[in-house]
C-alpha positions in Angstrom: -7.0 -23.8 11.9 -4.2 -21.7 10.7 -0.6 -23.7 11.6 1.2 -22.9 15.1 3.0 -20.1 14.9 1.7 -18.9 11.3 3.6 -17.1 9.1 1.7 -14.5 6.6 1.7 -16.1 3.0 -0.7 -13.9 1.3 -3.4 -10.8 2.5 -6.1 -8.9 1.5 -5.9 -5.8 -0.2 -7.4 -3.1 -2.1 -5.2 -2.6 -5.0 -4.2 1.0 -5.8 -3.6 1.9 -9.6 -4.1 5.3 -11.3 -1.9 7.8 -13.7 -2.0 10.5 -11.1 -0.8 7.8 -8.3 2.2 6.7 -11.1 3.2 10.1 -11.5 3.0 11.4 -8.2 5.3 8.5 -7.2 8.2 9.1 -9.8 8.3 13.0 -8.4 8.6 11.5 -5.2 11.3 9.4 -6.0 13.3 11.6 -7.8 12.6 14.6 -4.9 13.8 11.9 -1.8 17.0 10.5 -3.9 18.4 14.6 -4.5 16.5 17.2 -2.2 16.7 14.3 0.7 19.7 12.2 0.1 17.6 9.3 0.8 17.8 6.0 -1.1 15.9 6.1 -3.6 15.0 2.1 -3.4 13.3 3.1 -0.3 10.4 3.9 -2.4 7.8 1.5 -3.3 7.2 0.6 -6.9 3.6 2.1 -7.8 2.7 -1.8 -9.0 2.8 -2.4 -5.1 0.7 -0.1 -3.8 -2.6 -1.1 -1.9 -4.7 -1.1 1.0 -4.2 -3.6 3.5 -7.4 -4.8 5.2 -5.3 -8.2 6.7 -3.3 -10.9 6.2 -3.5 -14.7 6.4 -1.2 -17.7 6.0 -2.8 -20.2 3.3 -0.6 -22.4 3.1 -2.7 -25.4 4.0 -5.4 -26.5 1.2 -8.3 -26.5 3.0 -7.5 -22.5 4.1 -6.8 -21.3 0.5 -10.1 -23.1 -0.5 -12.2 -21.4 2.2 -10.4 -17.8 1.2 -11.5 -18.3 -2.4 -14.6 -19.1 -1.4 -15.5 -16.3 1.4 -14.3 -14.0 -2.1 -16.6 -15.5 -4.1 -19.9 -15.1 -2.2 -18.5 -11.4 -1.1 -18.0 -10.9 -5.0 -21.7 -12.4 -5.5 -23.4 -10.3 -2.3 -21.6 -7.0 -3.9 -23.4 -7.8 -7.9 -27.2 -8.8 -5.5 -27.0 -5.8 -4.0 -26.1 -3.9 -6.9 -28.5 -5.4 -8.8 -31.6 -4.4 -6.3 -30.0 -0.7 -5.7 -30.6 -0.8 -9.8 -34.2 -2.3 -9.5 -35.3 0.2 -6.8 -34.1 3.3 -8.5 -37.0 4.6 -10.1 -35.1 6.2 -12.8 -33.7 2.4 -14.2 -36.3 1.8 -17.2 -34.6 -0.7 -18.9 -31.6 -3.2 -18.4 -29.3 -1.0 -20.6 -30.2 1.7 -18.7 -29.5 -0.2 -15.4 -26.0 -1.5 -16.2 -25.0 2.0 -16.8 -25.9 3.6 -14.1 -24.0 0.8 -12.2 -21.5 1.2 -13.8 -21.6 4.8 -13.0 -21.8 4.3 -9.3 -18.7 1.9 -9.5 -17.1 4.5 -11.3 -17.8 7.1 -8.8 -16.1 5.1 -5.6 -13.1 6.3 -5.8 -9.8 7.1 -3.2 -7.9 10.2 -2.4 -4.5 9.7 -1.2 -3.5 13.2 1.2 -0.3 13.9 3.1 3.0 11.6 4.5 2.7 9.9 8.0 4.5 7.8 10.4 3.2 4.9 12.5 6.4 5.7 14.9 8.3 8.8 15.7 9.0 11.0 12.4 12.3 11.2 14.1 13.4 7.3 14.4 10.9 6.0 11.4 11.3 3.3 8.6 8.4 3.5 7.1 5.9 6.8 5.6 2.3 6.6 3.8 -0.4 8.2 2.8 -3.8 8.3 4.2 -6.8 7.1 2.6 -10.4 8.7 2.2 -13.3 8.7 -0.3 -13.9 11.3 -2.3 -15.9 14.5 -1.1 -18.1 14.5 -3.9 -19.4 11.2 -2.5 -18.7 11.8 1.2 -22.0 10.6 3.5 -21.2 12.1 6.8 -17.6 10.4 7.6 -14.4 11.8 7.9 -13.4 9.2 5.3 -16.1 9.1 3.1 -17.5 5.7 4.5 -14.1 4.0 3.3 -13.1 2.8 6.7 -16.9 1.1 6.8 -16.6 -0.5 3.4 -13.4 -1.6 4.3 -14.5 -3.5 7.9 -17.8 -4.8 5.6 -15.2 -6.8 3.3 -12.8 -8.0 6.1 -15.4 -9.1 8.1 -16.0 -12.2 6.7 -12.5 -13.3 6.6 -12.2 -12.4 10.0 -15.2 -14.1 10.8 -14.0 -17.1 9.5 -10.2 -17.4 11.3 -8.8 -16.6 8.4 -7.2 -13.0 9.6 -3.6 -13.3 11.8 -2.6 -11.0 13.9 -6.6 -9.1 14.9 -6.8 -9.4 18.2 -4.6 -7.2 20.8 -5.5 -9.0 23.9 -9.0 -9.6 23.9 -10.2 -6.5 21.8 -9.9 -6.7 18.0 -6.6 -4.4 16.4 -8.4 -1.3 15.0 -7.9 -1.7 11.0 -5.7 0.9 10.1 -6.0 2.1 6.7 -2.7 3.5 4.7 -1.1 3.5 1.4 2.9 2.5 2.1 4.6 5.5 0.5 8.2 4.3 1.3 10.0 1.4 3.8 13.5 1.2 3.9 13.5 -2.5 4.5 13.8 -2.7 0.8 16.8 -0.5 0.5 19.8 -2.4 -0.8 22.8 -3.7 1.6 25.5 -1.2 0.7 23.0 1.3 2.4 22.6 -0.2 5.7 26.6 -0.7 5.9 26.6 3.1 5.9 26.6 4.4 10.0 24.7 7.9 8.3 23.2 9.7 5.7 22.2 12.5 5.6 18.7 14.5 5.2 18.5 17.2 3.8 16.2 19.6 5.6 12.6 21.4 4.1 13.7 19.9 0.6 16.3 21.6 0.0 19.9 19.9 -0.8 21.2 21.9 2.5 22.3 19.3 5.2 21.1 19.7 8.7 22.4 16.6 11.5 19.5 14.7 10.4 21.1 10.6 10.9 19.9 7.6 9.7 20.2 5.2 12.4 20.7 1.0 11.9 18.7 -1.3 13.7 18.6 -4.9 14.2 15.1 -5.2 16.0 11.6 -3.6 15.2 12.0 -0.8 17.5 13.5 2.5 16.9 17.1 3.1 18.3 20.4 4.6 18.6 23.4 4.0 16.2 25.0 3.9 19.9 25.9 1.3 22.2 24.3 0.2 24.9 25.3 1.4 28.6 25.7 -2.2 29.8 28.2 -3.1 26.9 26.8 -6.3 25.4 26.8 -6.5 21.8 22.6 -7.6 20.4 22.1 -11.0 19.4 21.7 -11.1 15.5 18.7 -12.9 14.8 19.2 -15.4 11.4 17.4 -14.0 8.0 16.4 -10.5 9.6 17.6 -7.9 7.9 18.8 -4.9 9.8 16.2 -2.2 9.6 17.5 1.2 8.6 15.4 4.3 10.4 15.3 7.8 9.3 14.5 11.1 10.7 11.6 11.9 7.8 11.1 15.5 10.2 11.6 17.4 7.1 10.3 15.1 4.8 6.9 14.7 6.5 6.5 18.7 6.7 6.9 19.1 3.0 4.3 16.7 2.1 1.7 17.1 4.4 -1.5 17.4 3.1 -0.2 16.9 -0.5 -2.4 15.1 -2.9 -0.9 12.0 -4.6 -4.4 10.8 -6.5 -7.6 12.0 -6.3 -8.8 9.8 -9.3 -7.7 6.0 -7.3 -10.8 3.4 -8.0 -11.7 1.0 -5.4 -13.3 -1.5 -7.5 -11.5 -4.6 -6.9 -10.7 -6.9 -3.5 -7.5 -8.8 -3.8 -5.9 -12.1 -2.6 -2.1 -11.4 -3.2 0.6 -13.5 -1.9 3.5 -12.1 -0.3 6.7 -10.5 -1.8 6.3 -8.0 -5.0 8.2 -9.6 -7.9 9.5 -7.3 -10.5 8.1 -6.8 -13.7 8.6 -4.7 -16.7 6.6 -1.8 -17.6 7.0 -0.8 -21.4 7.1 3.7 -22.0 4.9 4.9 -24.0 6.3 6.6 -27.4 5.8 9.5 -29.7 1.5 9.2 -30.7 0.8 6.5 -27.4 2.9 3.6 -29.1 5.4 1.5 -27.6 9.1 2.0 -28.1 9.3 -0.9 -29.4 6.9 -0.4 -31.8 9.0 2.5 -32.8 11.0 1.3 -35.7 14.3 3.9 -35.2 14.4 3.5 -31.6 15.3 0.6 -29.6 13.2 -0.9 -26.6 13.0 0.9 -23.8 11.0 -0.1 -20.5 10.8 0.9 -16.9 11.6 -1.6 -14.0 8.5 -1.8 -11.7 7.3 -4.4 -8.9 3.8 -5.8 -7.7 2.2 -8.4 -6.2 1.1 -12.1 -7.5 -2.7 -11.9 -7.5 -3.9 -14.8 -6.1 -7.5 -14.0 -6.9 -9.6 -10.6 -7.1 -13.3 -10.0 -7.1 -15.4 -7.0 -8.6 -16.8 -4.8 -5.3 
């Protein structure tokens, strides 16, 4: 049993990784920070990007060794059935022949990322992402593609097993909402939230409509104002006060906009919590690195991502 009153330590994810996805991500950055006036730290490094299917506290031995385990026979039922989908095709003459038409399948599994949403109000928001769904080409019926079902198949036996916090509203179990987090402002650095409002500006244009960015000290959305009866909130210790925007605008320009088309779901990950940063070397002149560049001094990009704990082939 997980301890009373468990934190998260680590979850499970789908990890998200493509060139599209990278570049997609930069434009975005560089489009909220000037045509939005937003910070630009509200937007998450590409190394963190991922899909969510839950998240567990393993801080105890004996529930990091049963996650590692339920990955390991998941990882092992994935390469069985593979392995009889290969026997049964009739077109699979030889083992060669097998292992590349697997590898082709594996290949074809991949995510489109489409539009900007909200789990709140777009008016009083703090965070935005993208929705997930397969890829047409491979879609069998669902709106999604069948992601959403692939996605319950690999939580289930985590959930099966306790390991899942937070599944259950009441007595039902939390529908699994899939979502890429495109930008959170809880990451965006303290001289930002010490400012009473920015501003948005509207349709993507630098023109400033009254669009505030309101601070708040709780999880729900609410006004810069005070309240009617007077009495100043309680600060609770460690929370950082969460800064909401109206994303209106924001949301309008990029709905429906493509970020990847080309994102491969072929990996299930056990990452533990908080992205540390990392350095990401540029690319030079001919695909070398600068420093391999001999007249031009190192140059790399600051990115963040998650510690993998352990990851498994799907």
């Amino acid at each position: 049993m997980p301890p009373a009153r468990a934190s998260p330590t680590h979850f499970l994810c789908l990890p998200l990784a493509s060139a599209q996805l990278s570049r997609s991500m930069a434009a975005f950055r560089a489009d909220v920070s000037s045509g939005f006036a937003l910070p630009p730290g509200a937007v998450r490094p590409t190394g963190t990007l991922h899909l969510t299917l839950g998240v567990m506290n393993l801080s105890q031995a004996d529930r990091l060794q049963q996650a590692l385990e339920v990955l390991s026979s998941l990882h092992h039922q994935q390469s069985q059935q593979q392995q009889q989908q290969d026997e049964e095709d009739p077109g699979s003459s030889s083992s060669t022949t097998t292992t590349t038409r697997g590898r082709m399948r594996k290949r074809t599994r991949v995510c489109v990322l489409r539009g900007l949403h909200s789990m709140t109000s777009a008016s009083k928001t703090s965070v935005l992402y993208a929705a997930p769904s397969s890829d047409a080409a491979n879609d069998d019926g669902d709106d999604d593609g069948g992601l959403h079902a692939l996605c319950e198949a690999l939580r289930r036996p985590f959930r099966d097993g306790g390991l899942l916090l937070d599944d259950h509203d009441g007595d039902n179990d939390r529908p699994l909402l899939l979502h890429a987090t495109i930008l959170n402002t809880i990451y965006v650095k303290r001289q930002h939230h010490q400012q009473q409002h920015l501003m948005s500006g509207g349709g993507g244009g630098g023109g400033g409509g009254d669009q505030h960015l309101h601070q708040s000290s709780s999880g729900n959305a609410s006004s810069s104002r005070s309240s009617s009866s007077g009495r100043k909130k309680k600060k609770v210790p460690g929370r950082r006060n969460k800064l909401l925007i109206d994303a209106t605008d924001l949301m309008a320009k990029y709905d429906g906009h493509v970020w990847a088309n080309d994102v491969a779901i072929d990996k299930l990950a056990i990452c533990r919590m908080g992205a540390r940063k990392k350095k990401k070397k540029l690319e030079g002149e001919g695909g070398r690195t600068k420093e391999e560049e001999e007249d031009d001094d190192e140059e790399e990009e600051e990115d963040e991502a998650y510690e993998v704990l352990a990851e498994a082939d799907i």
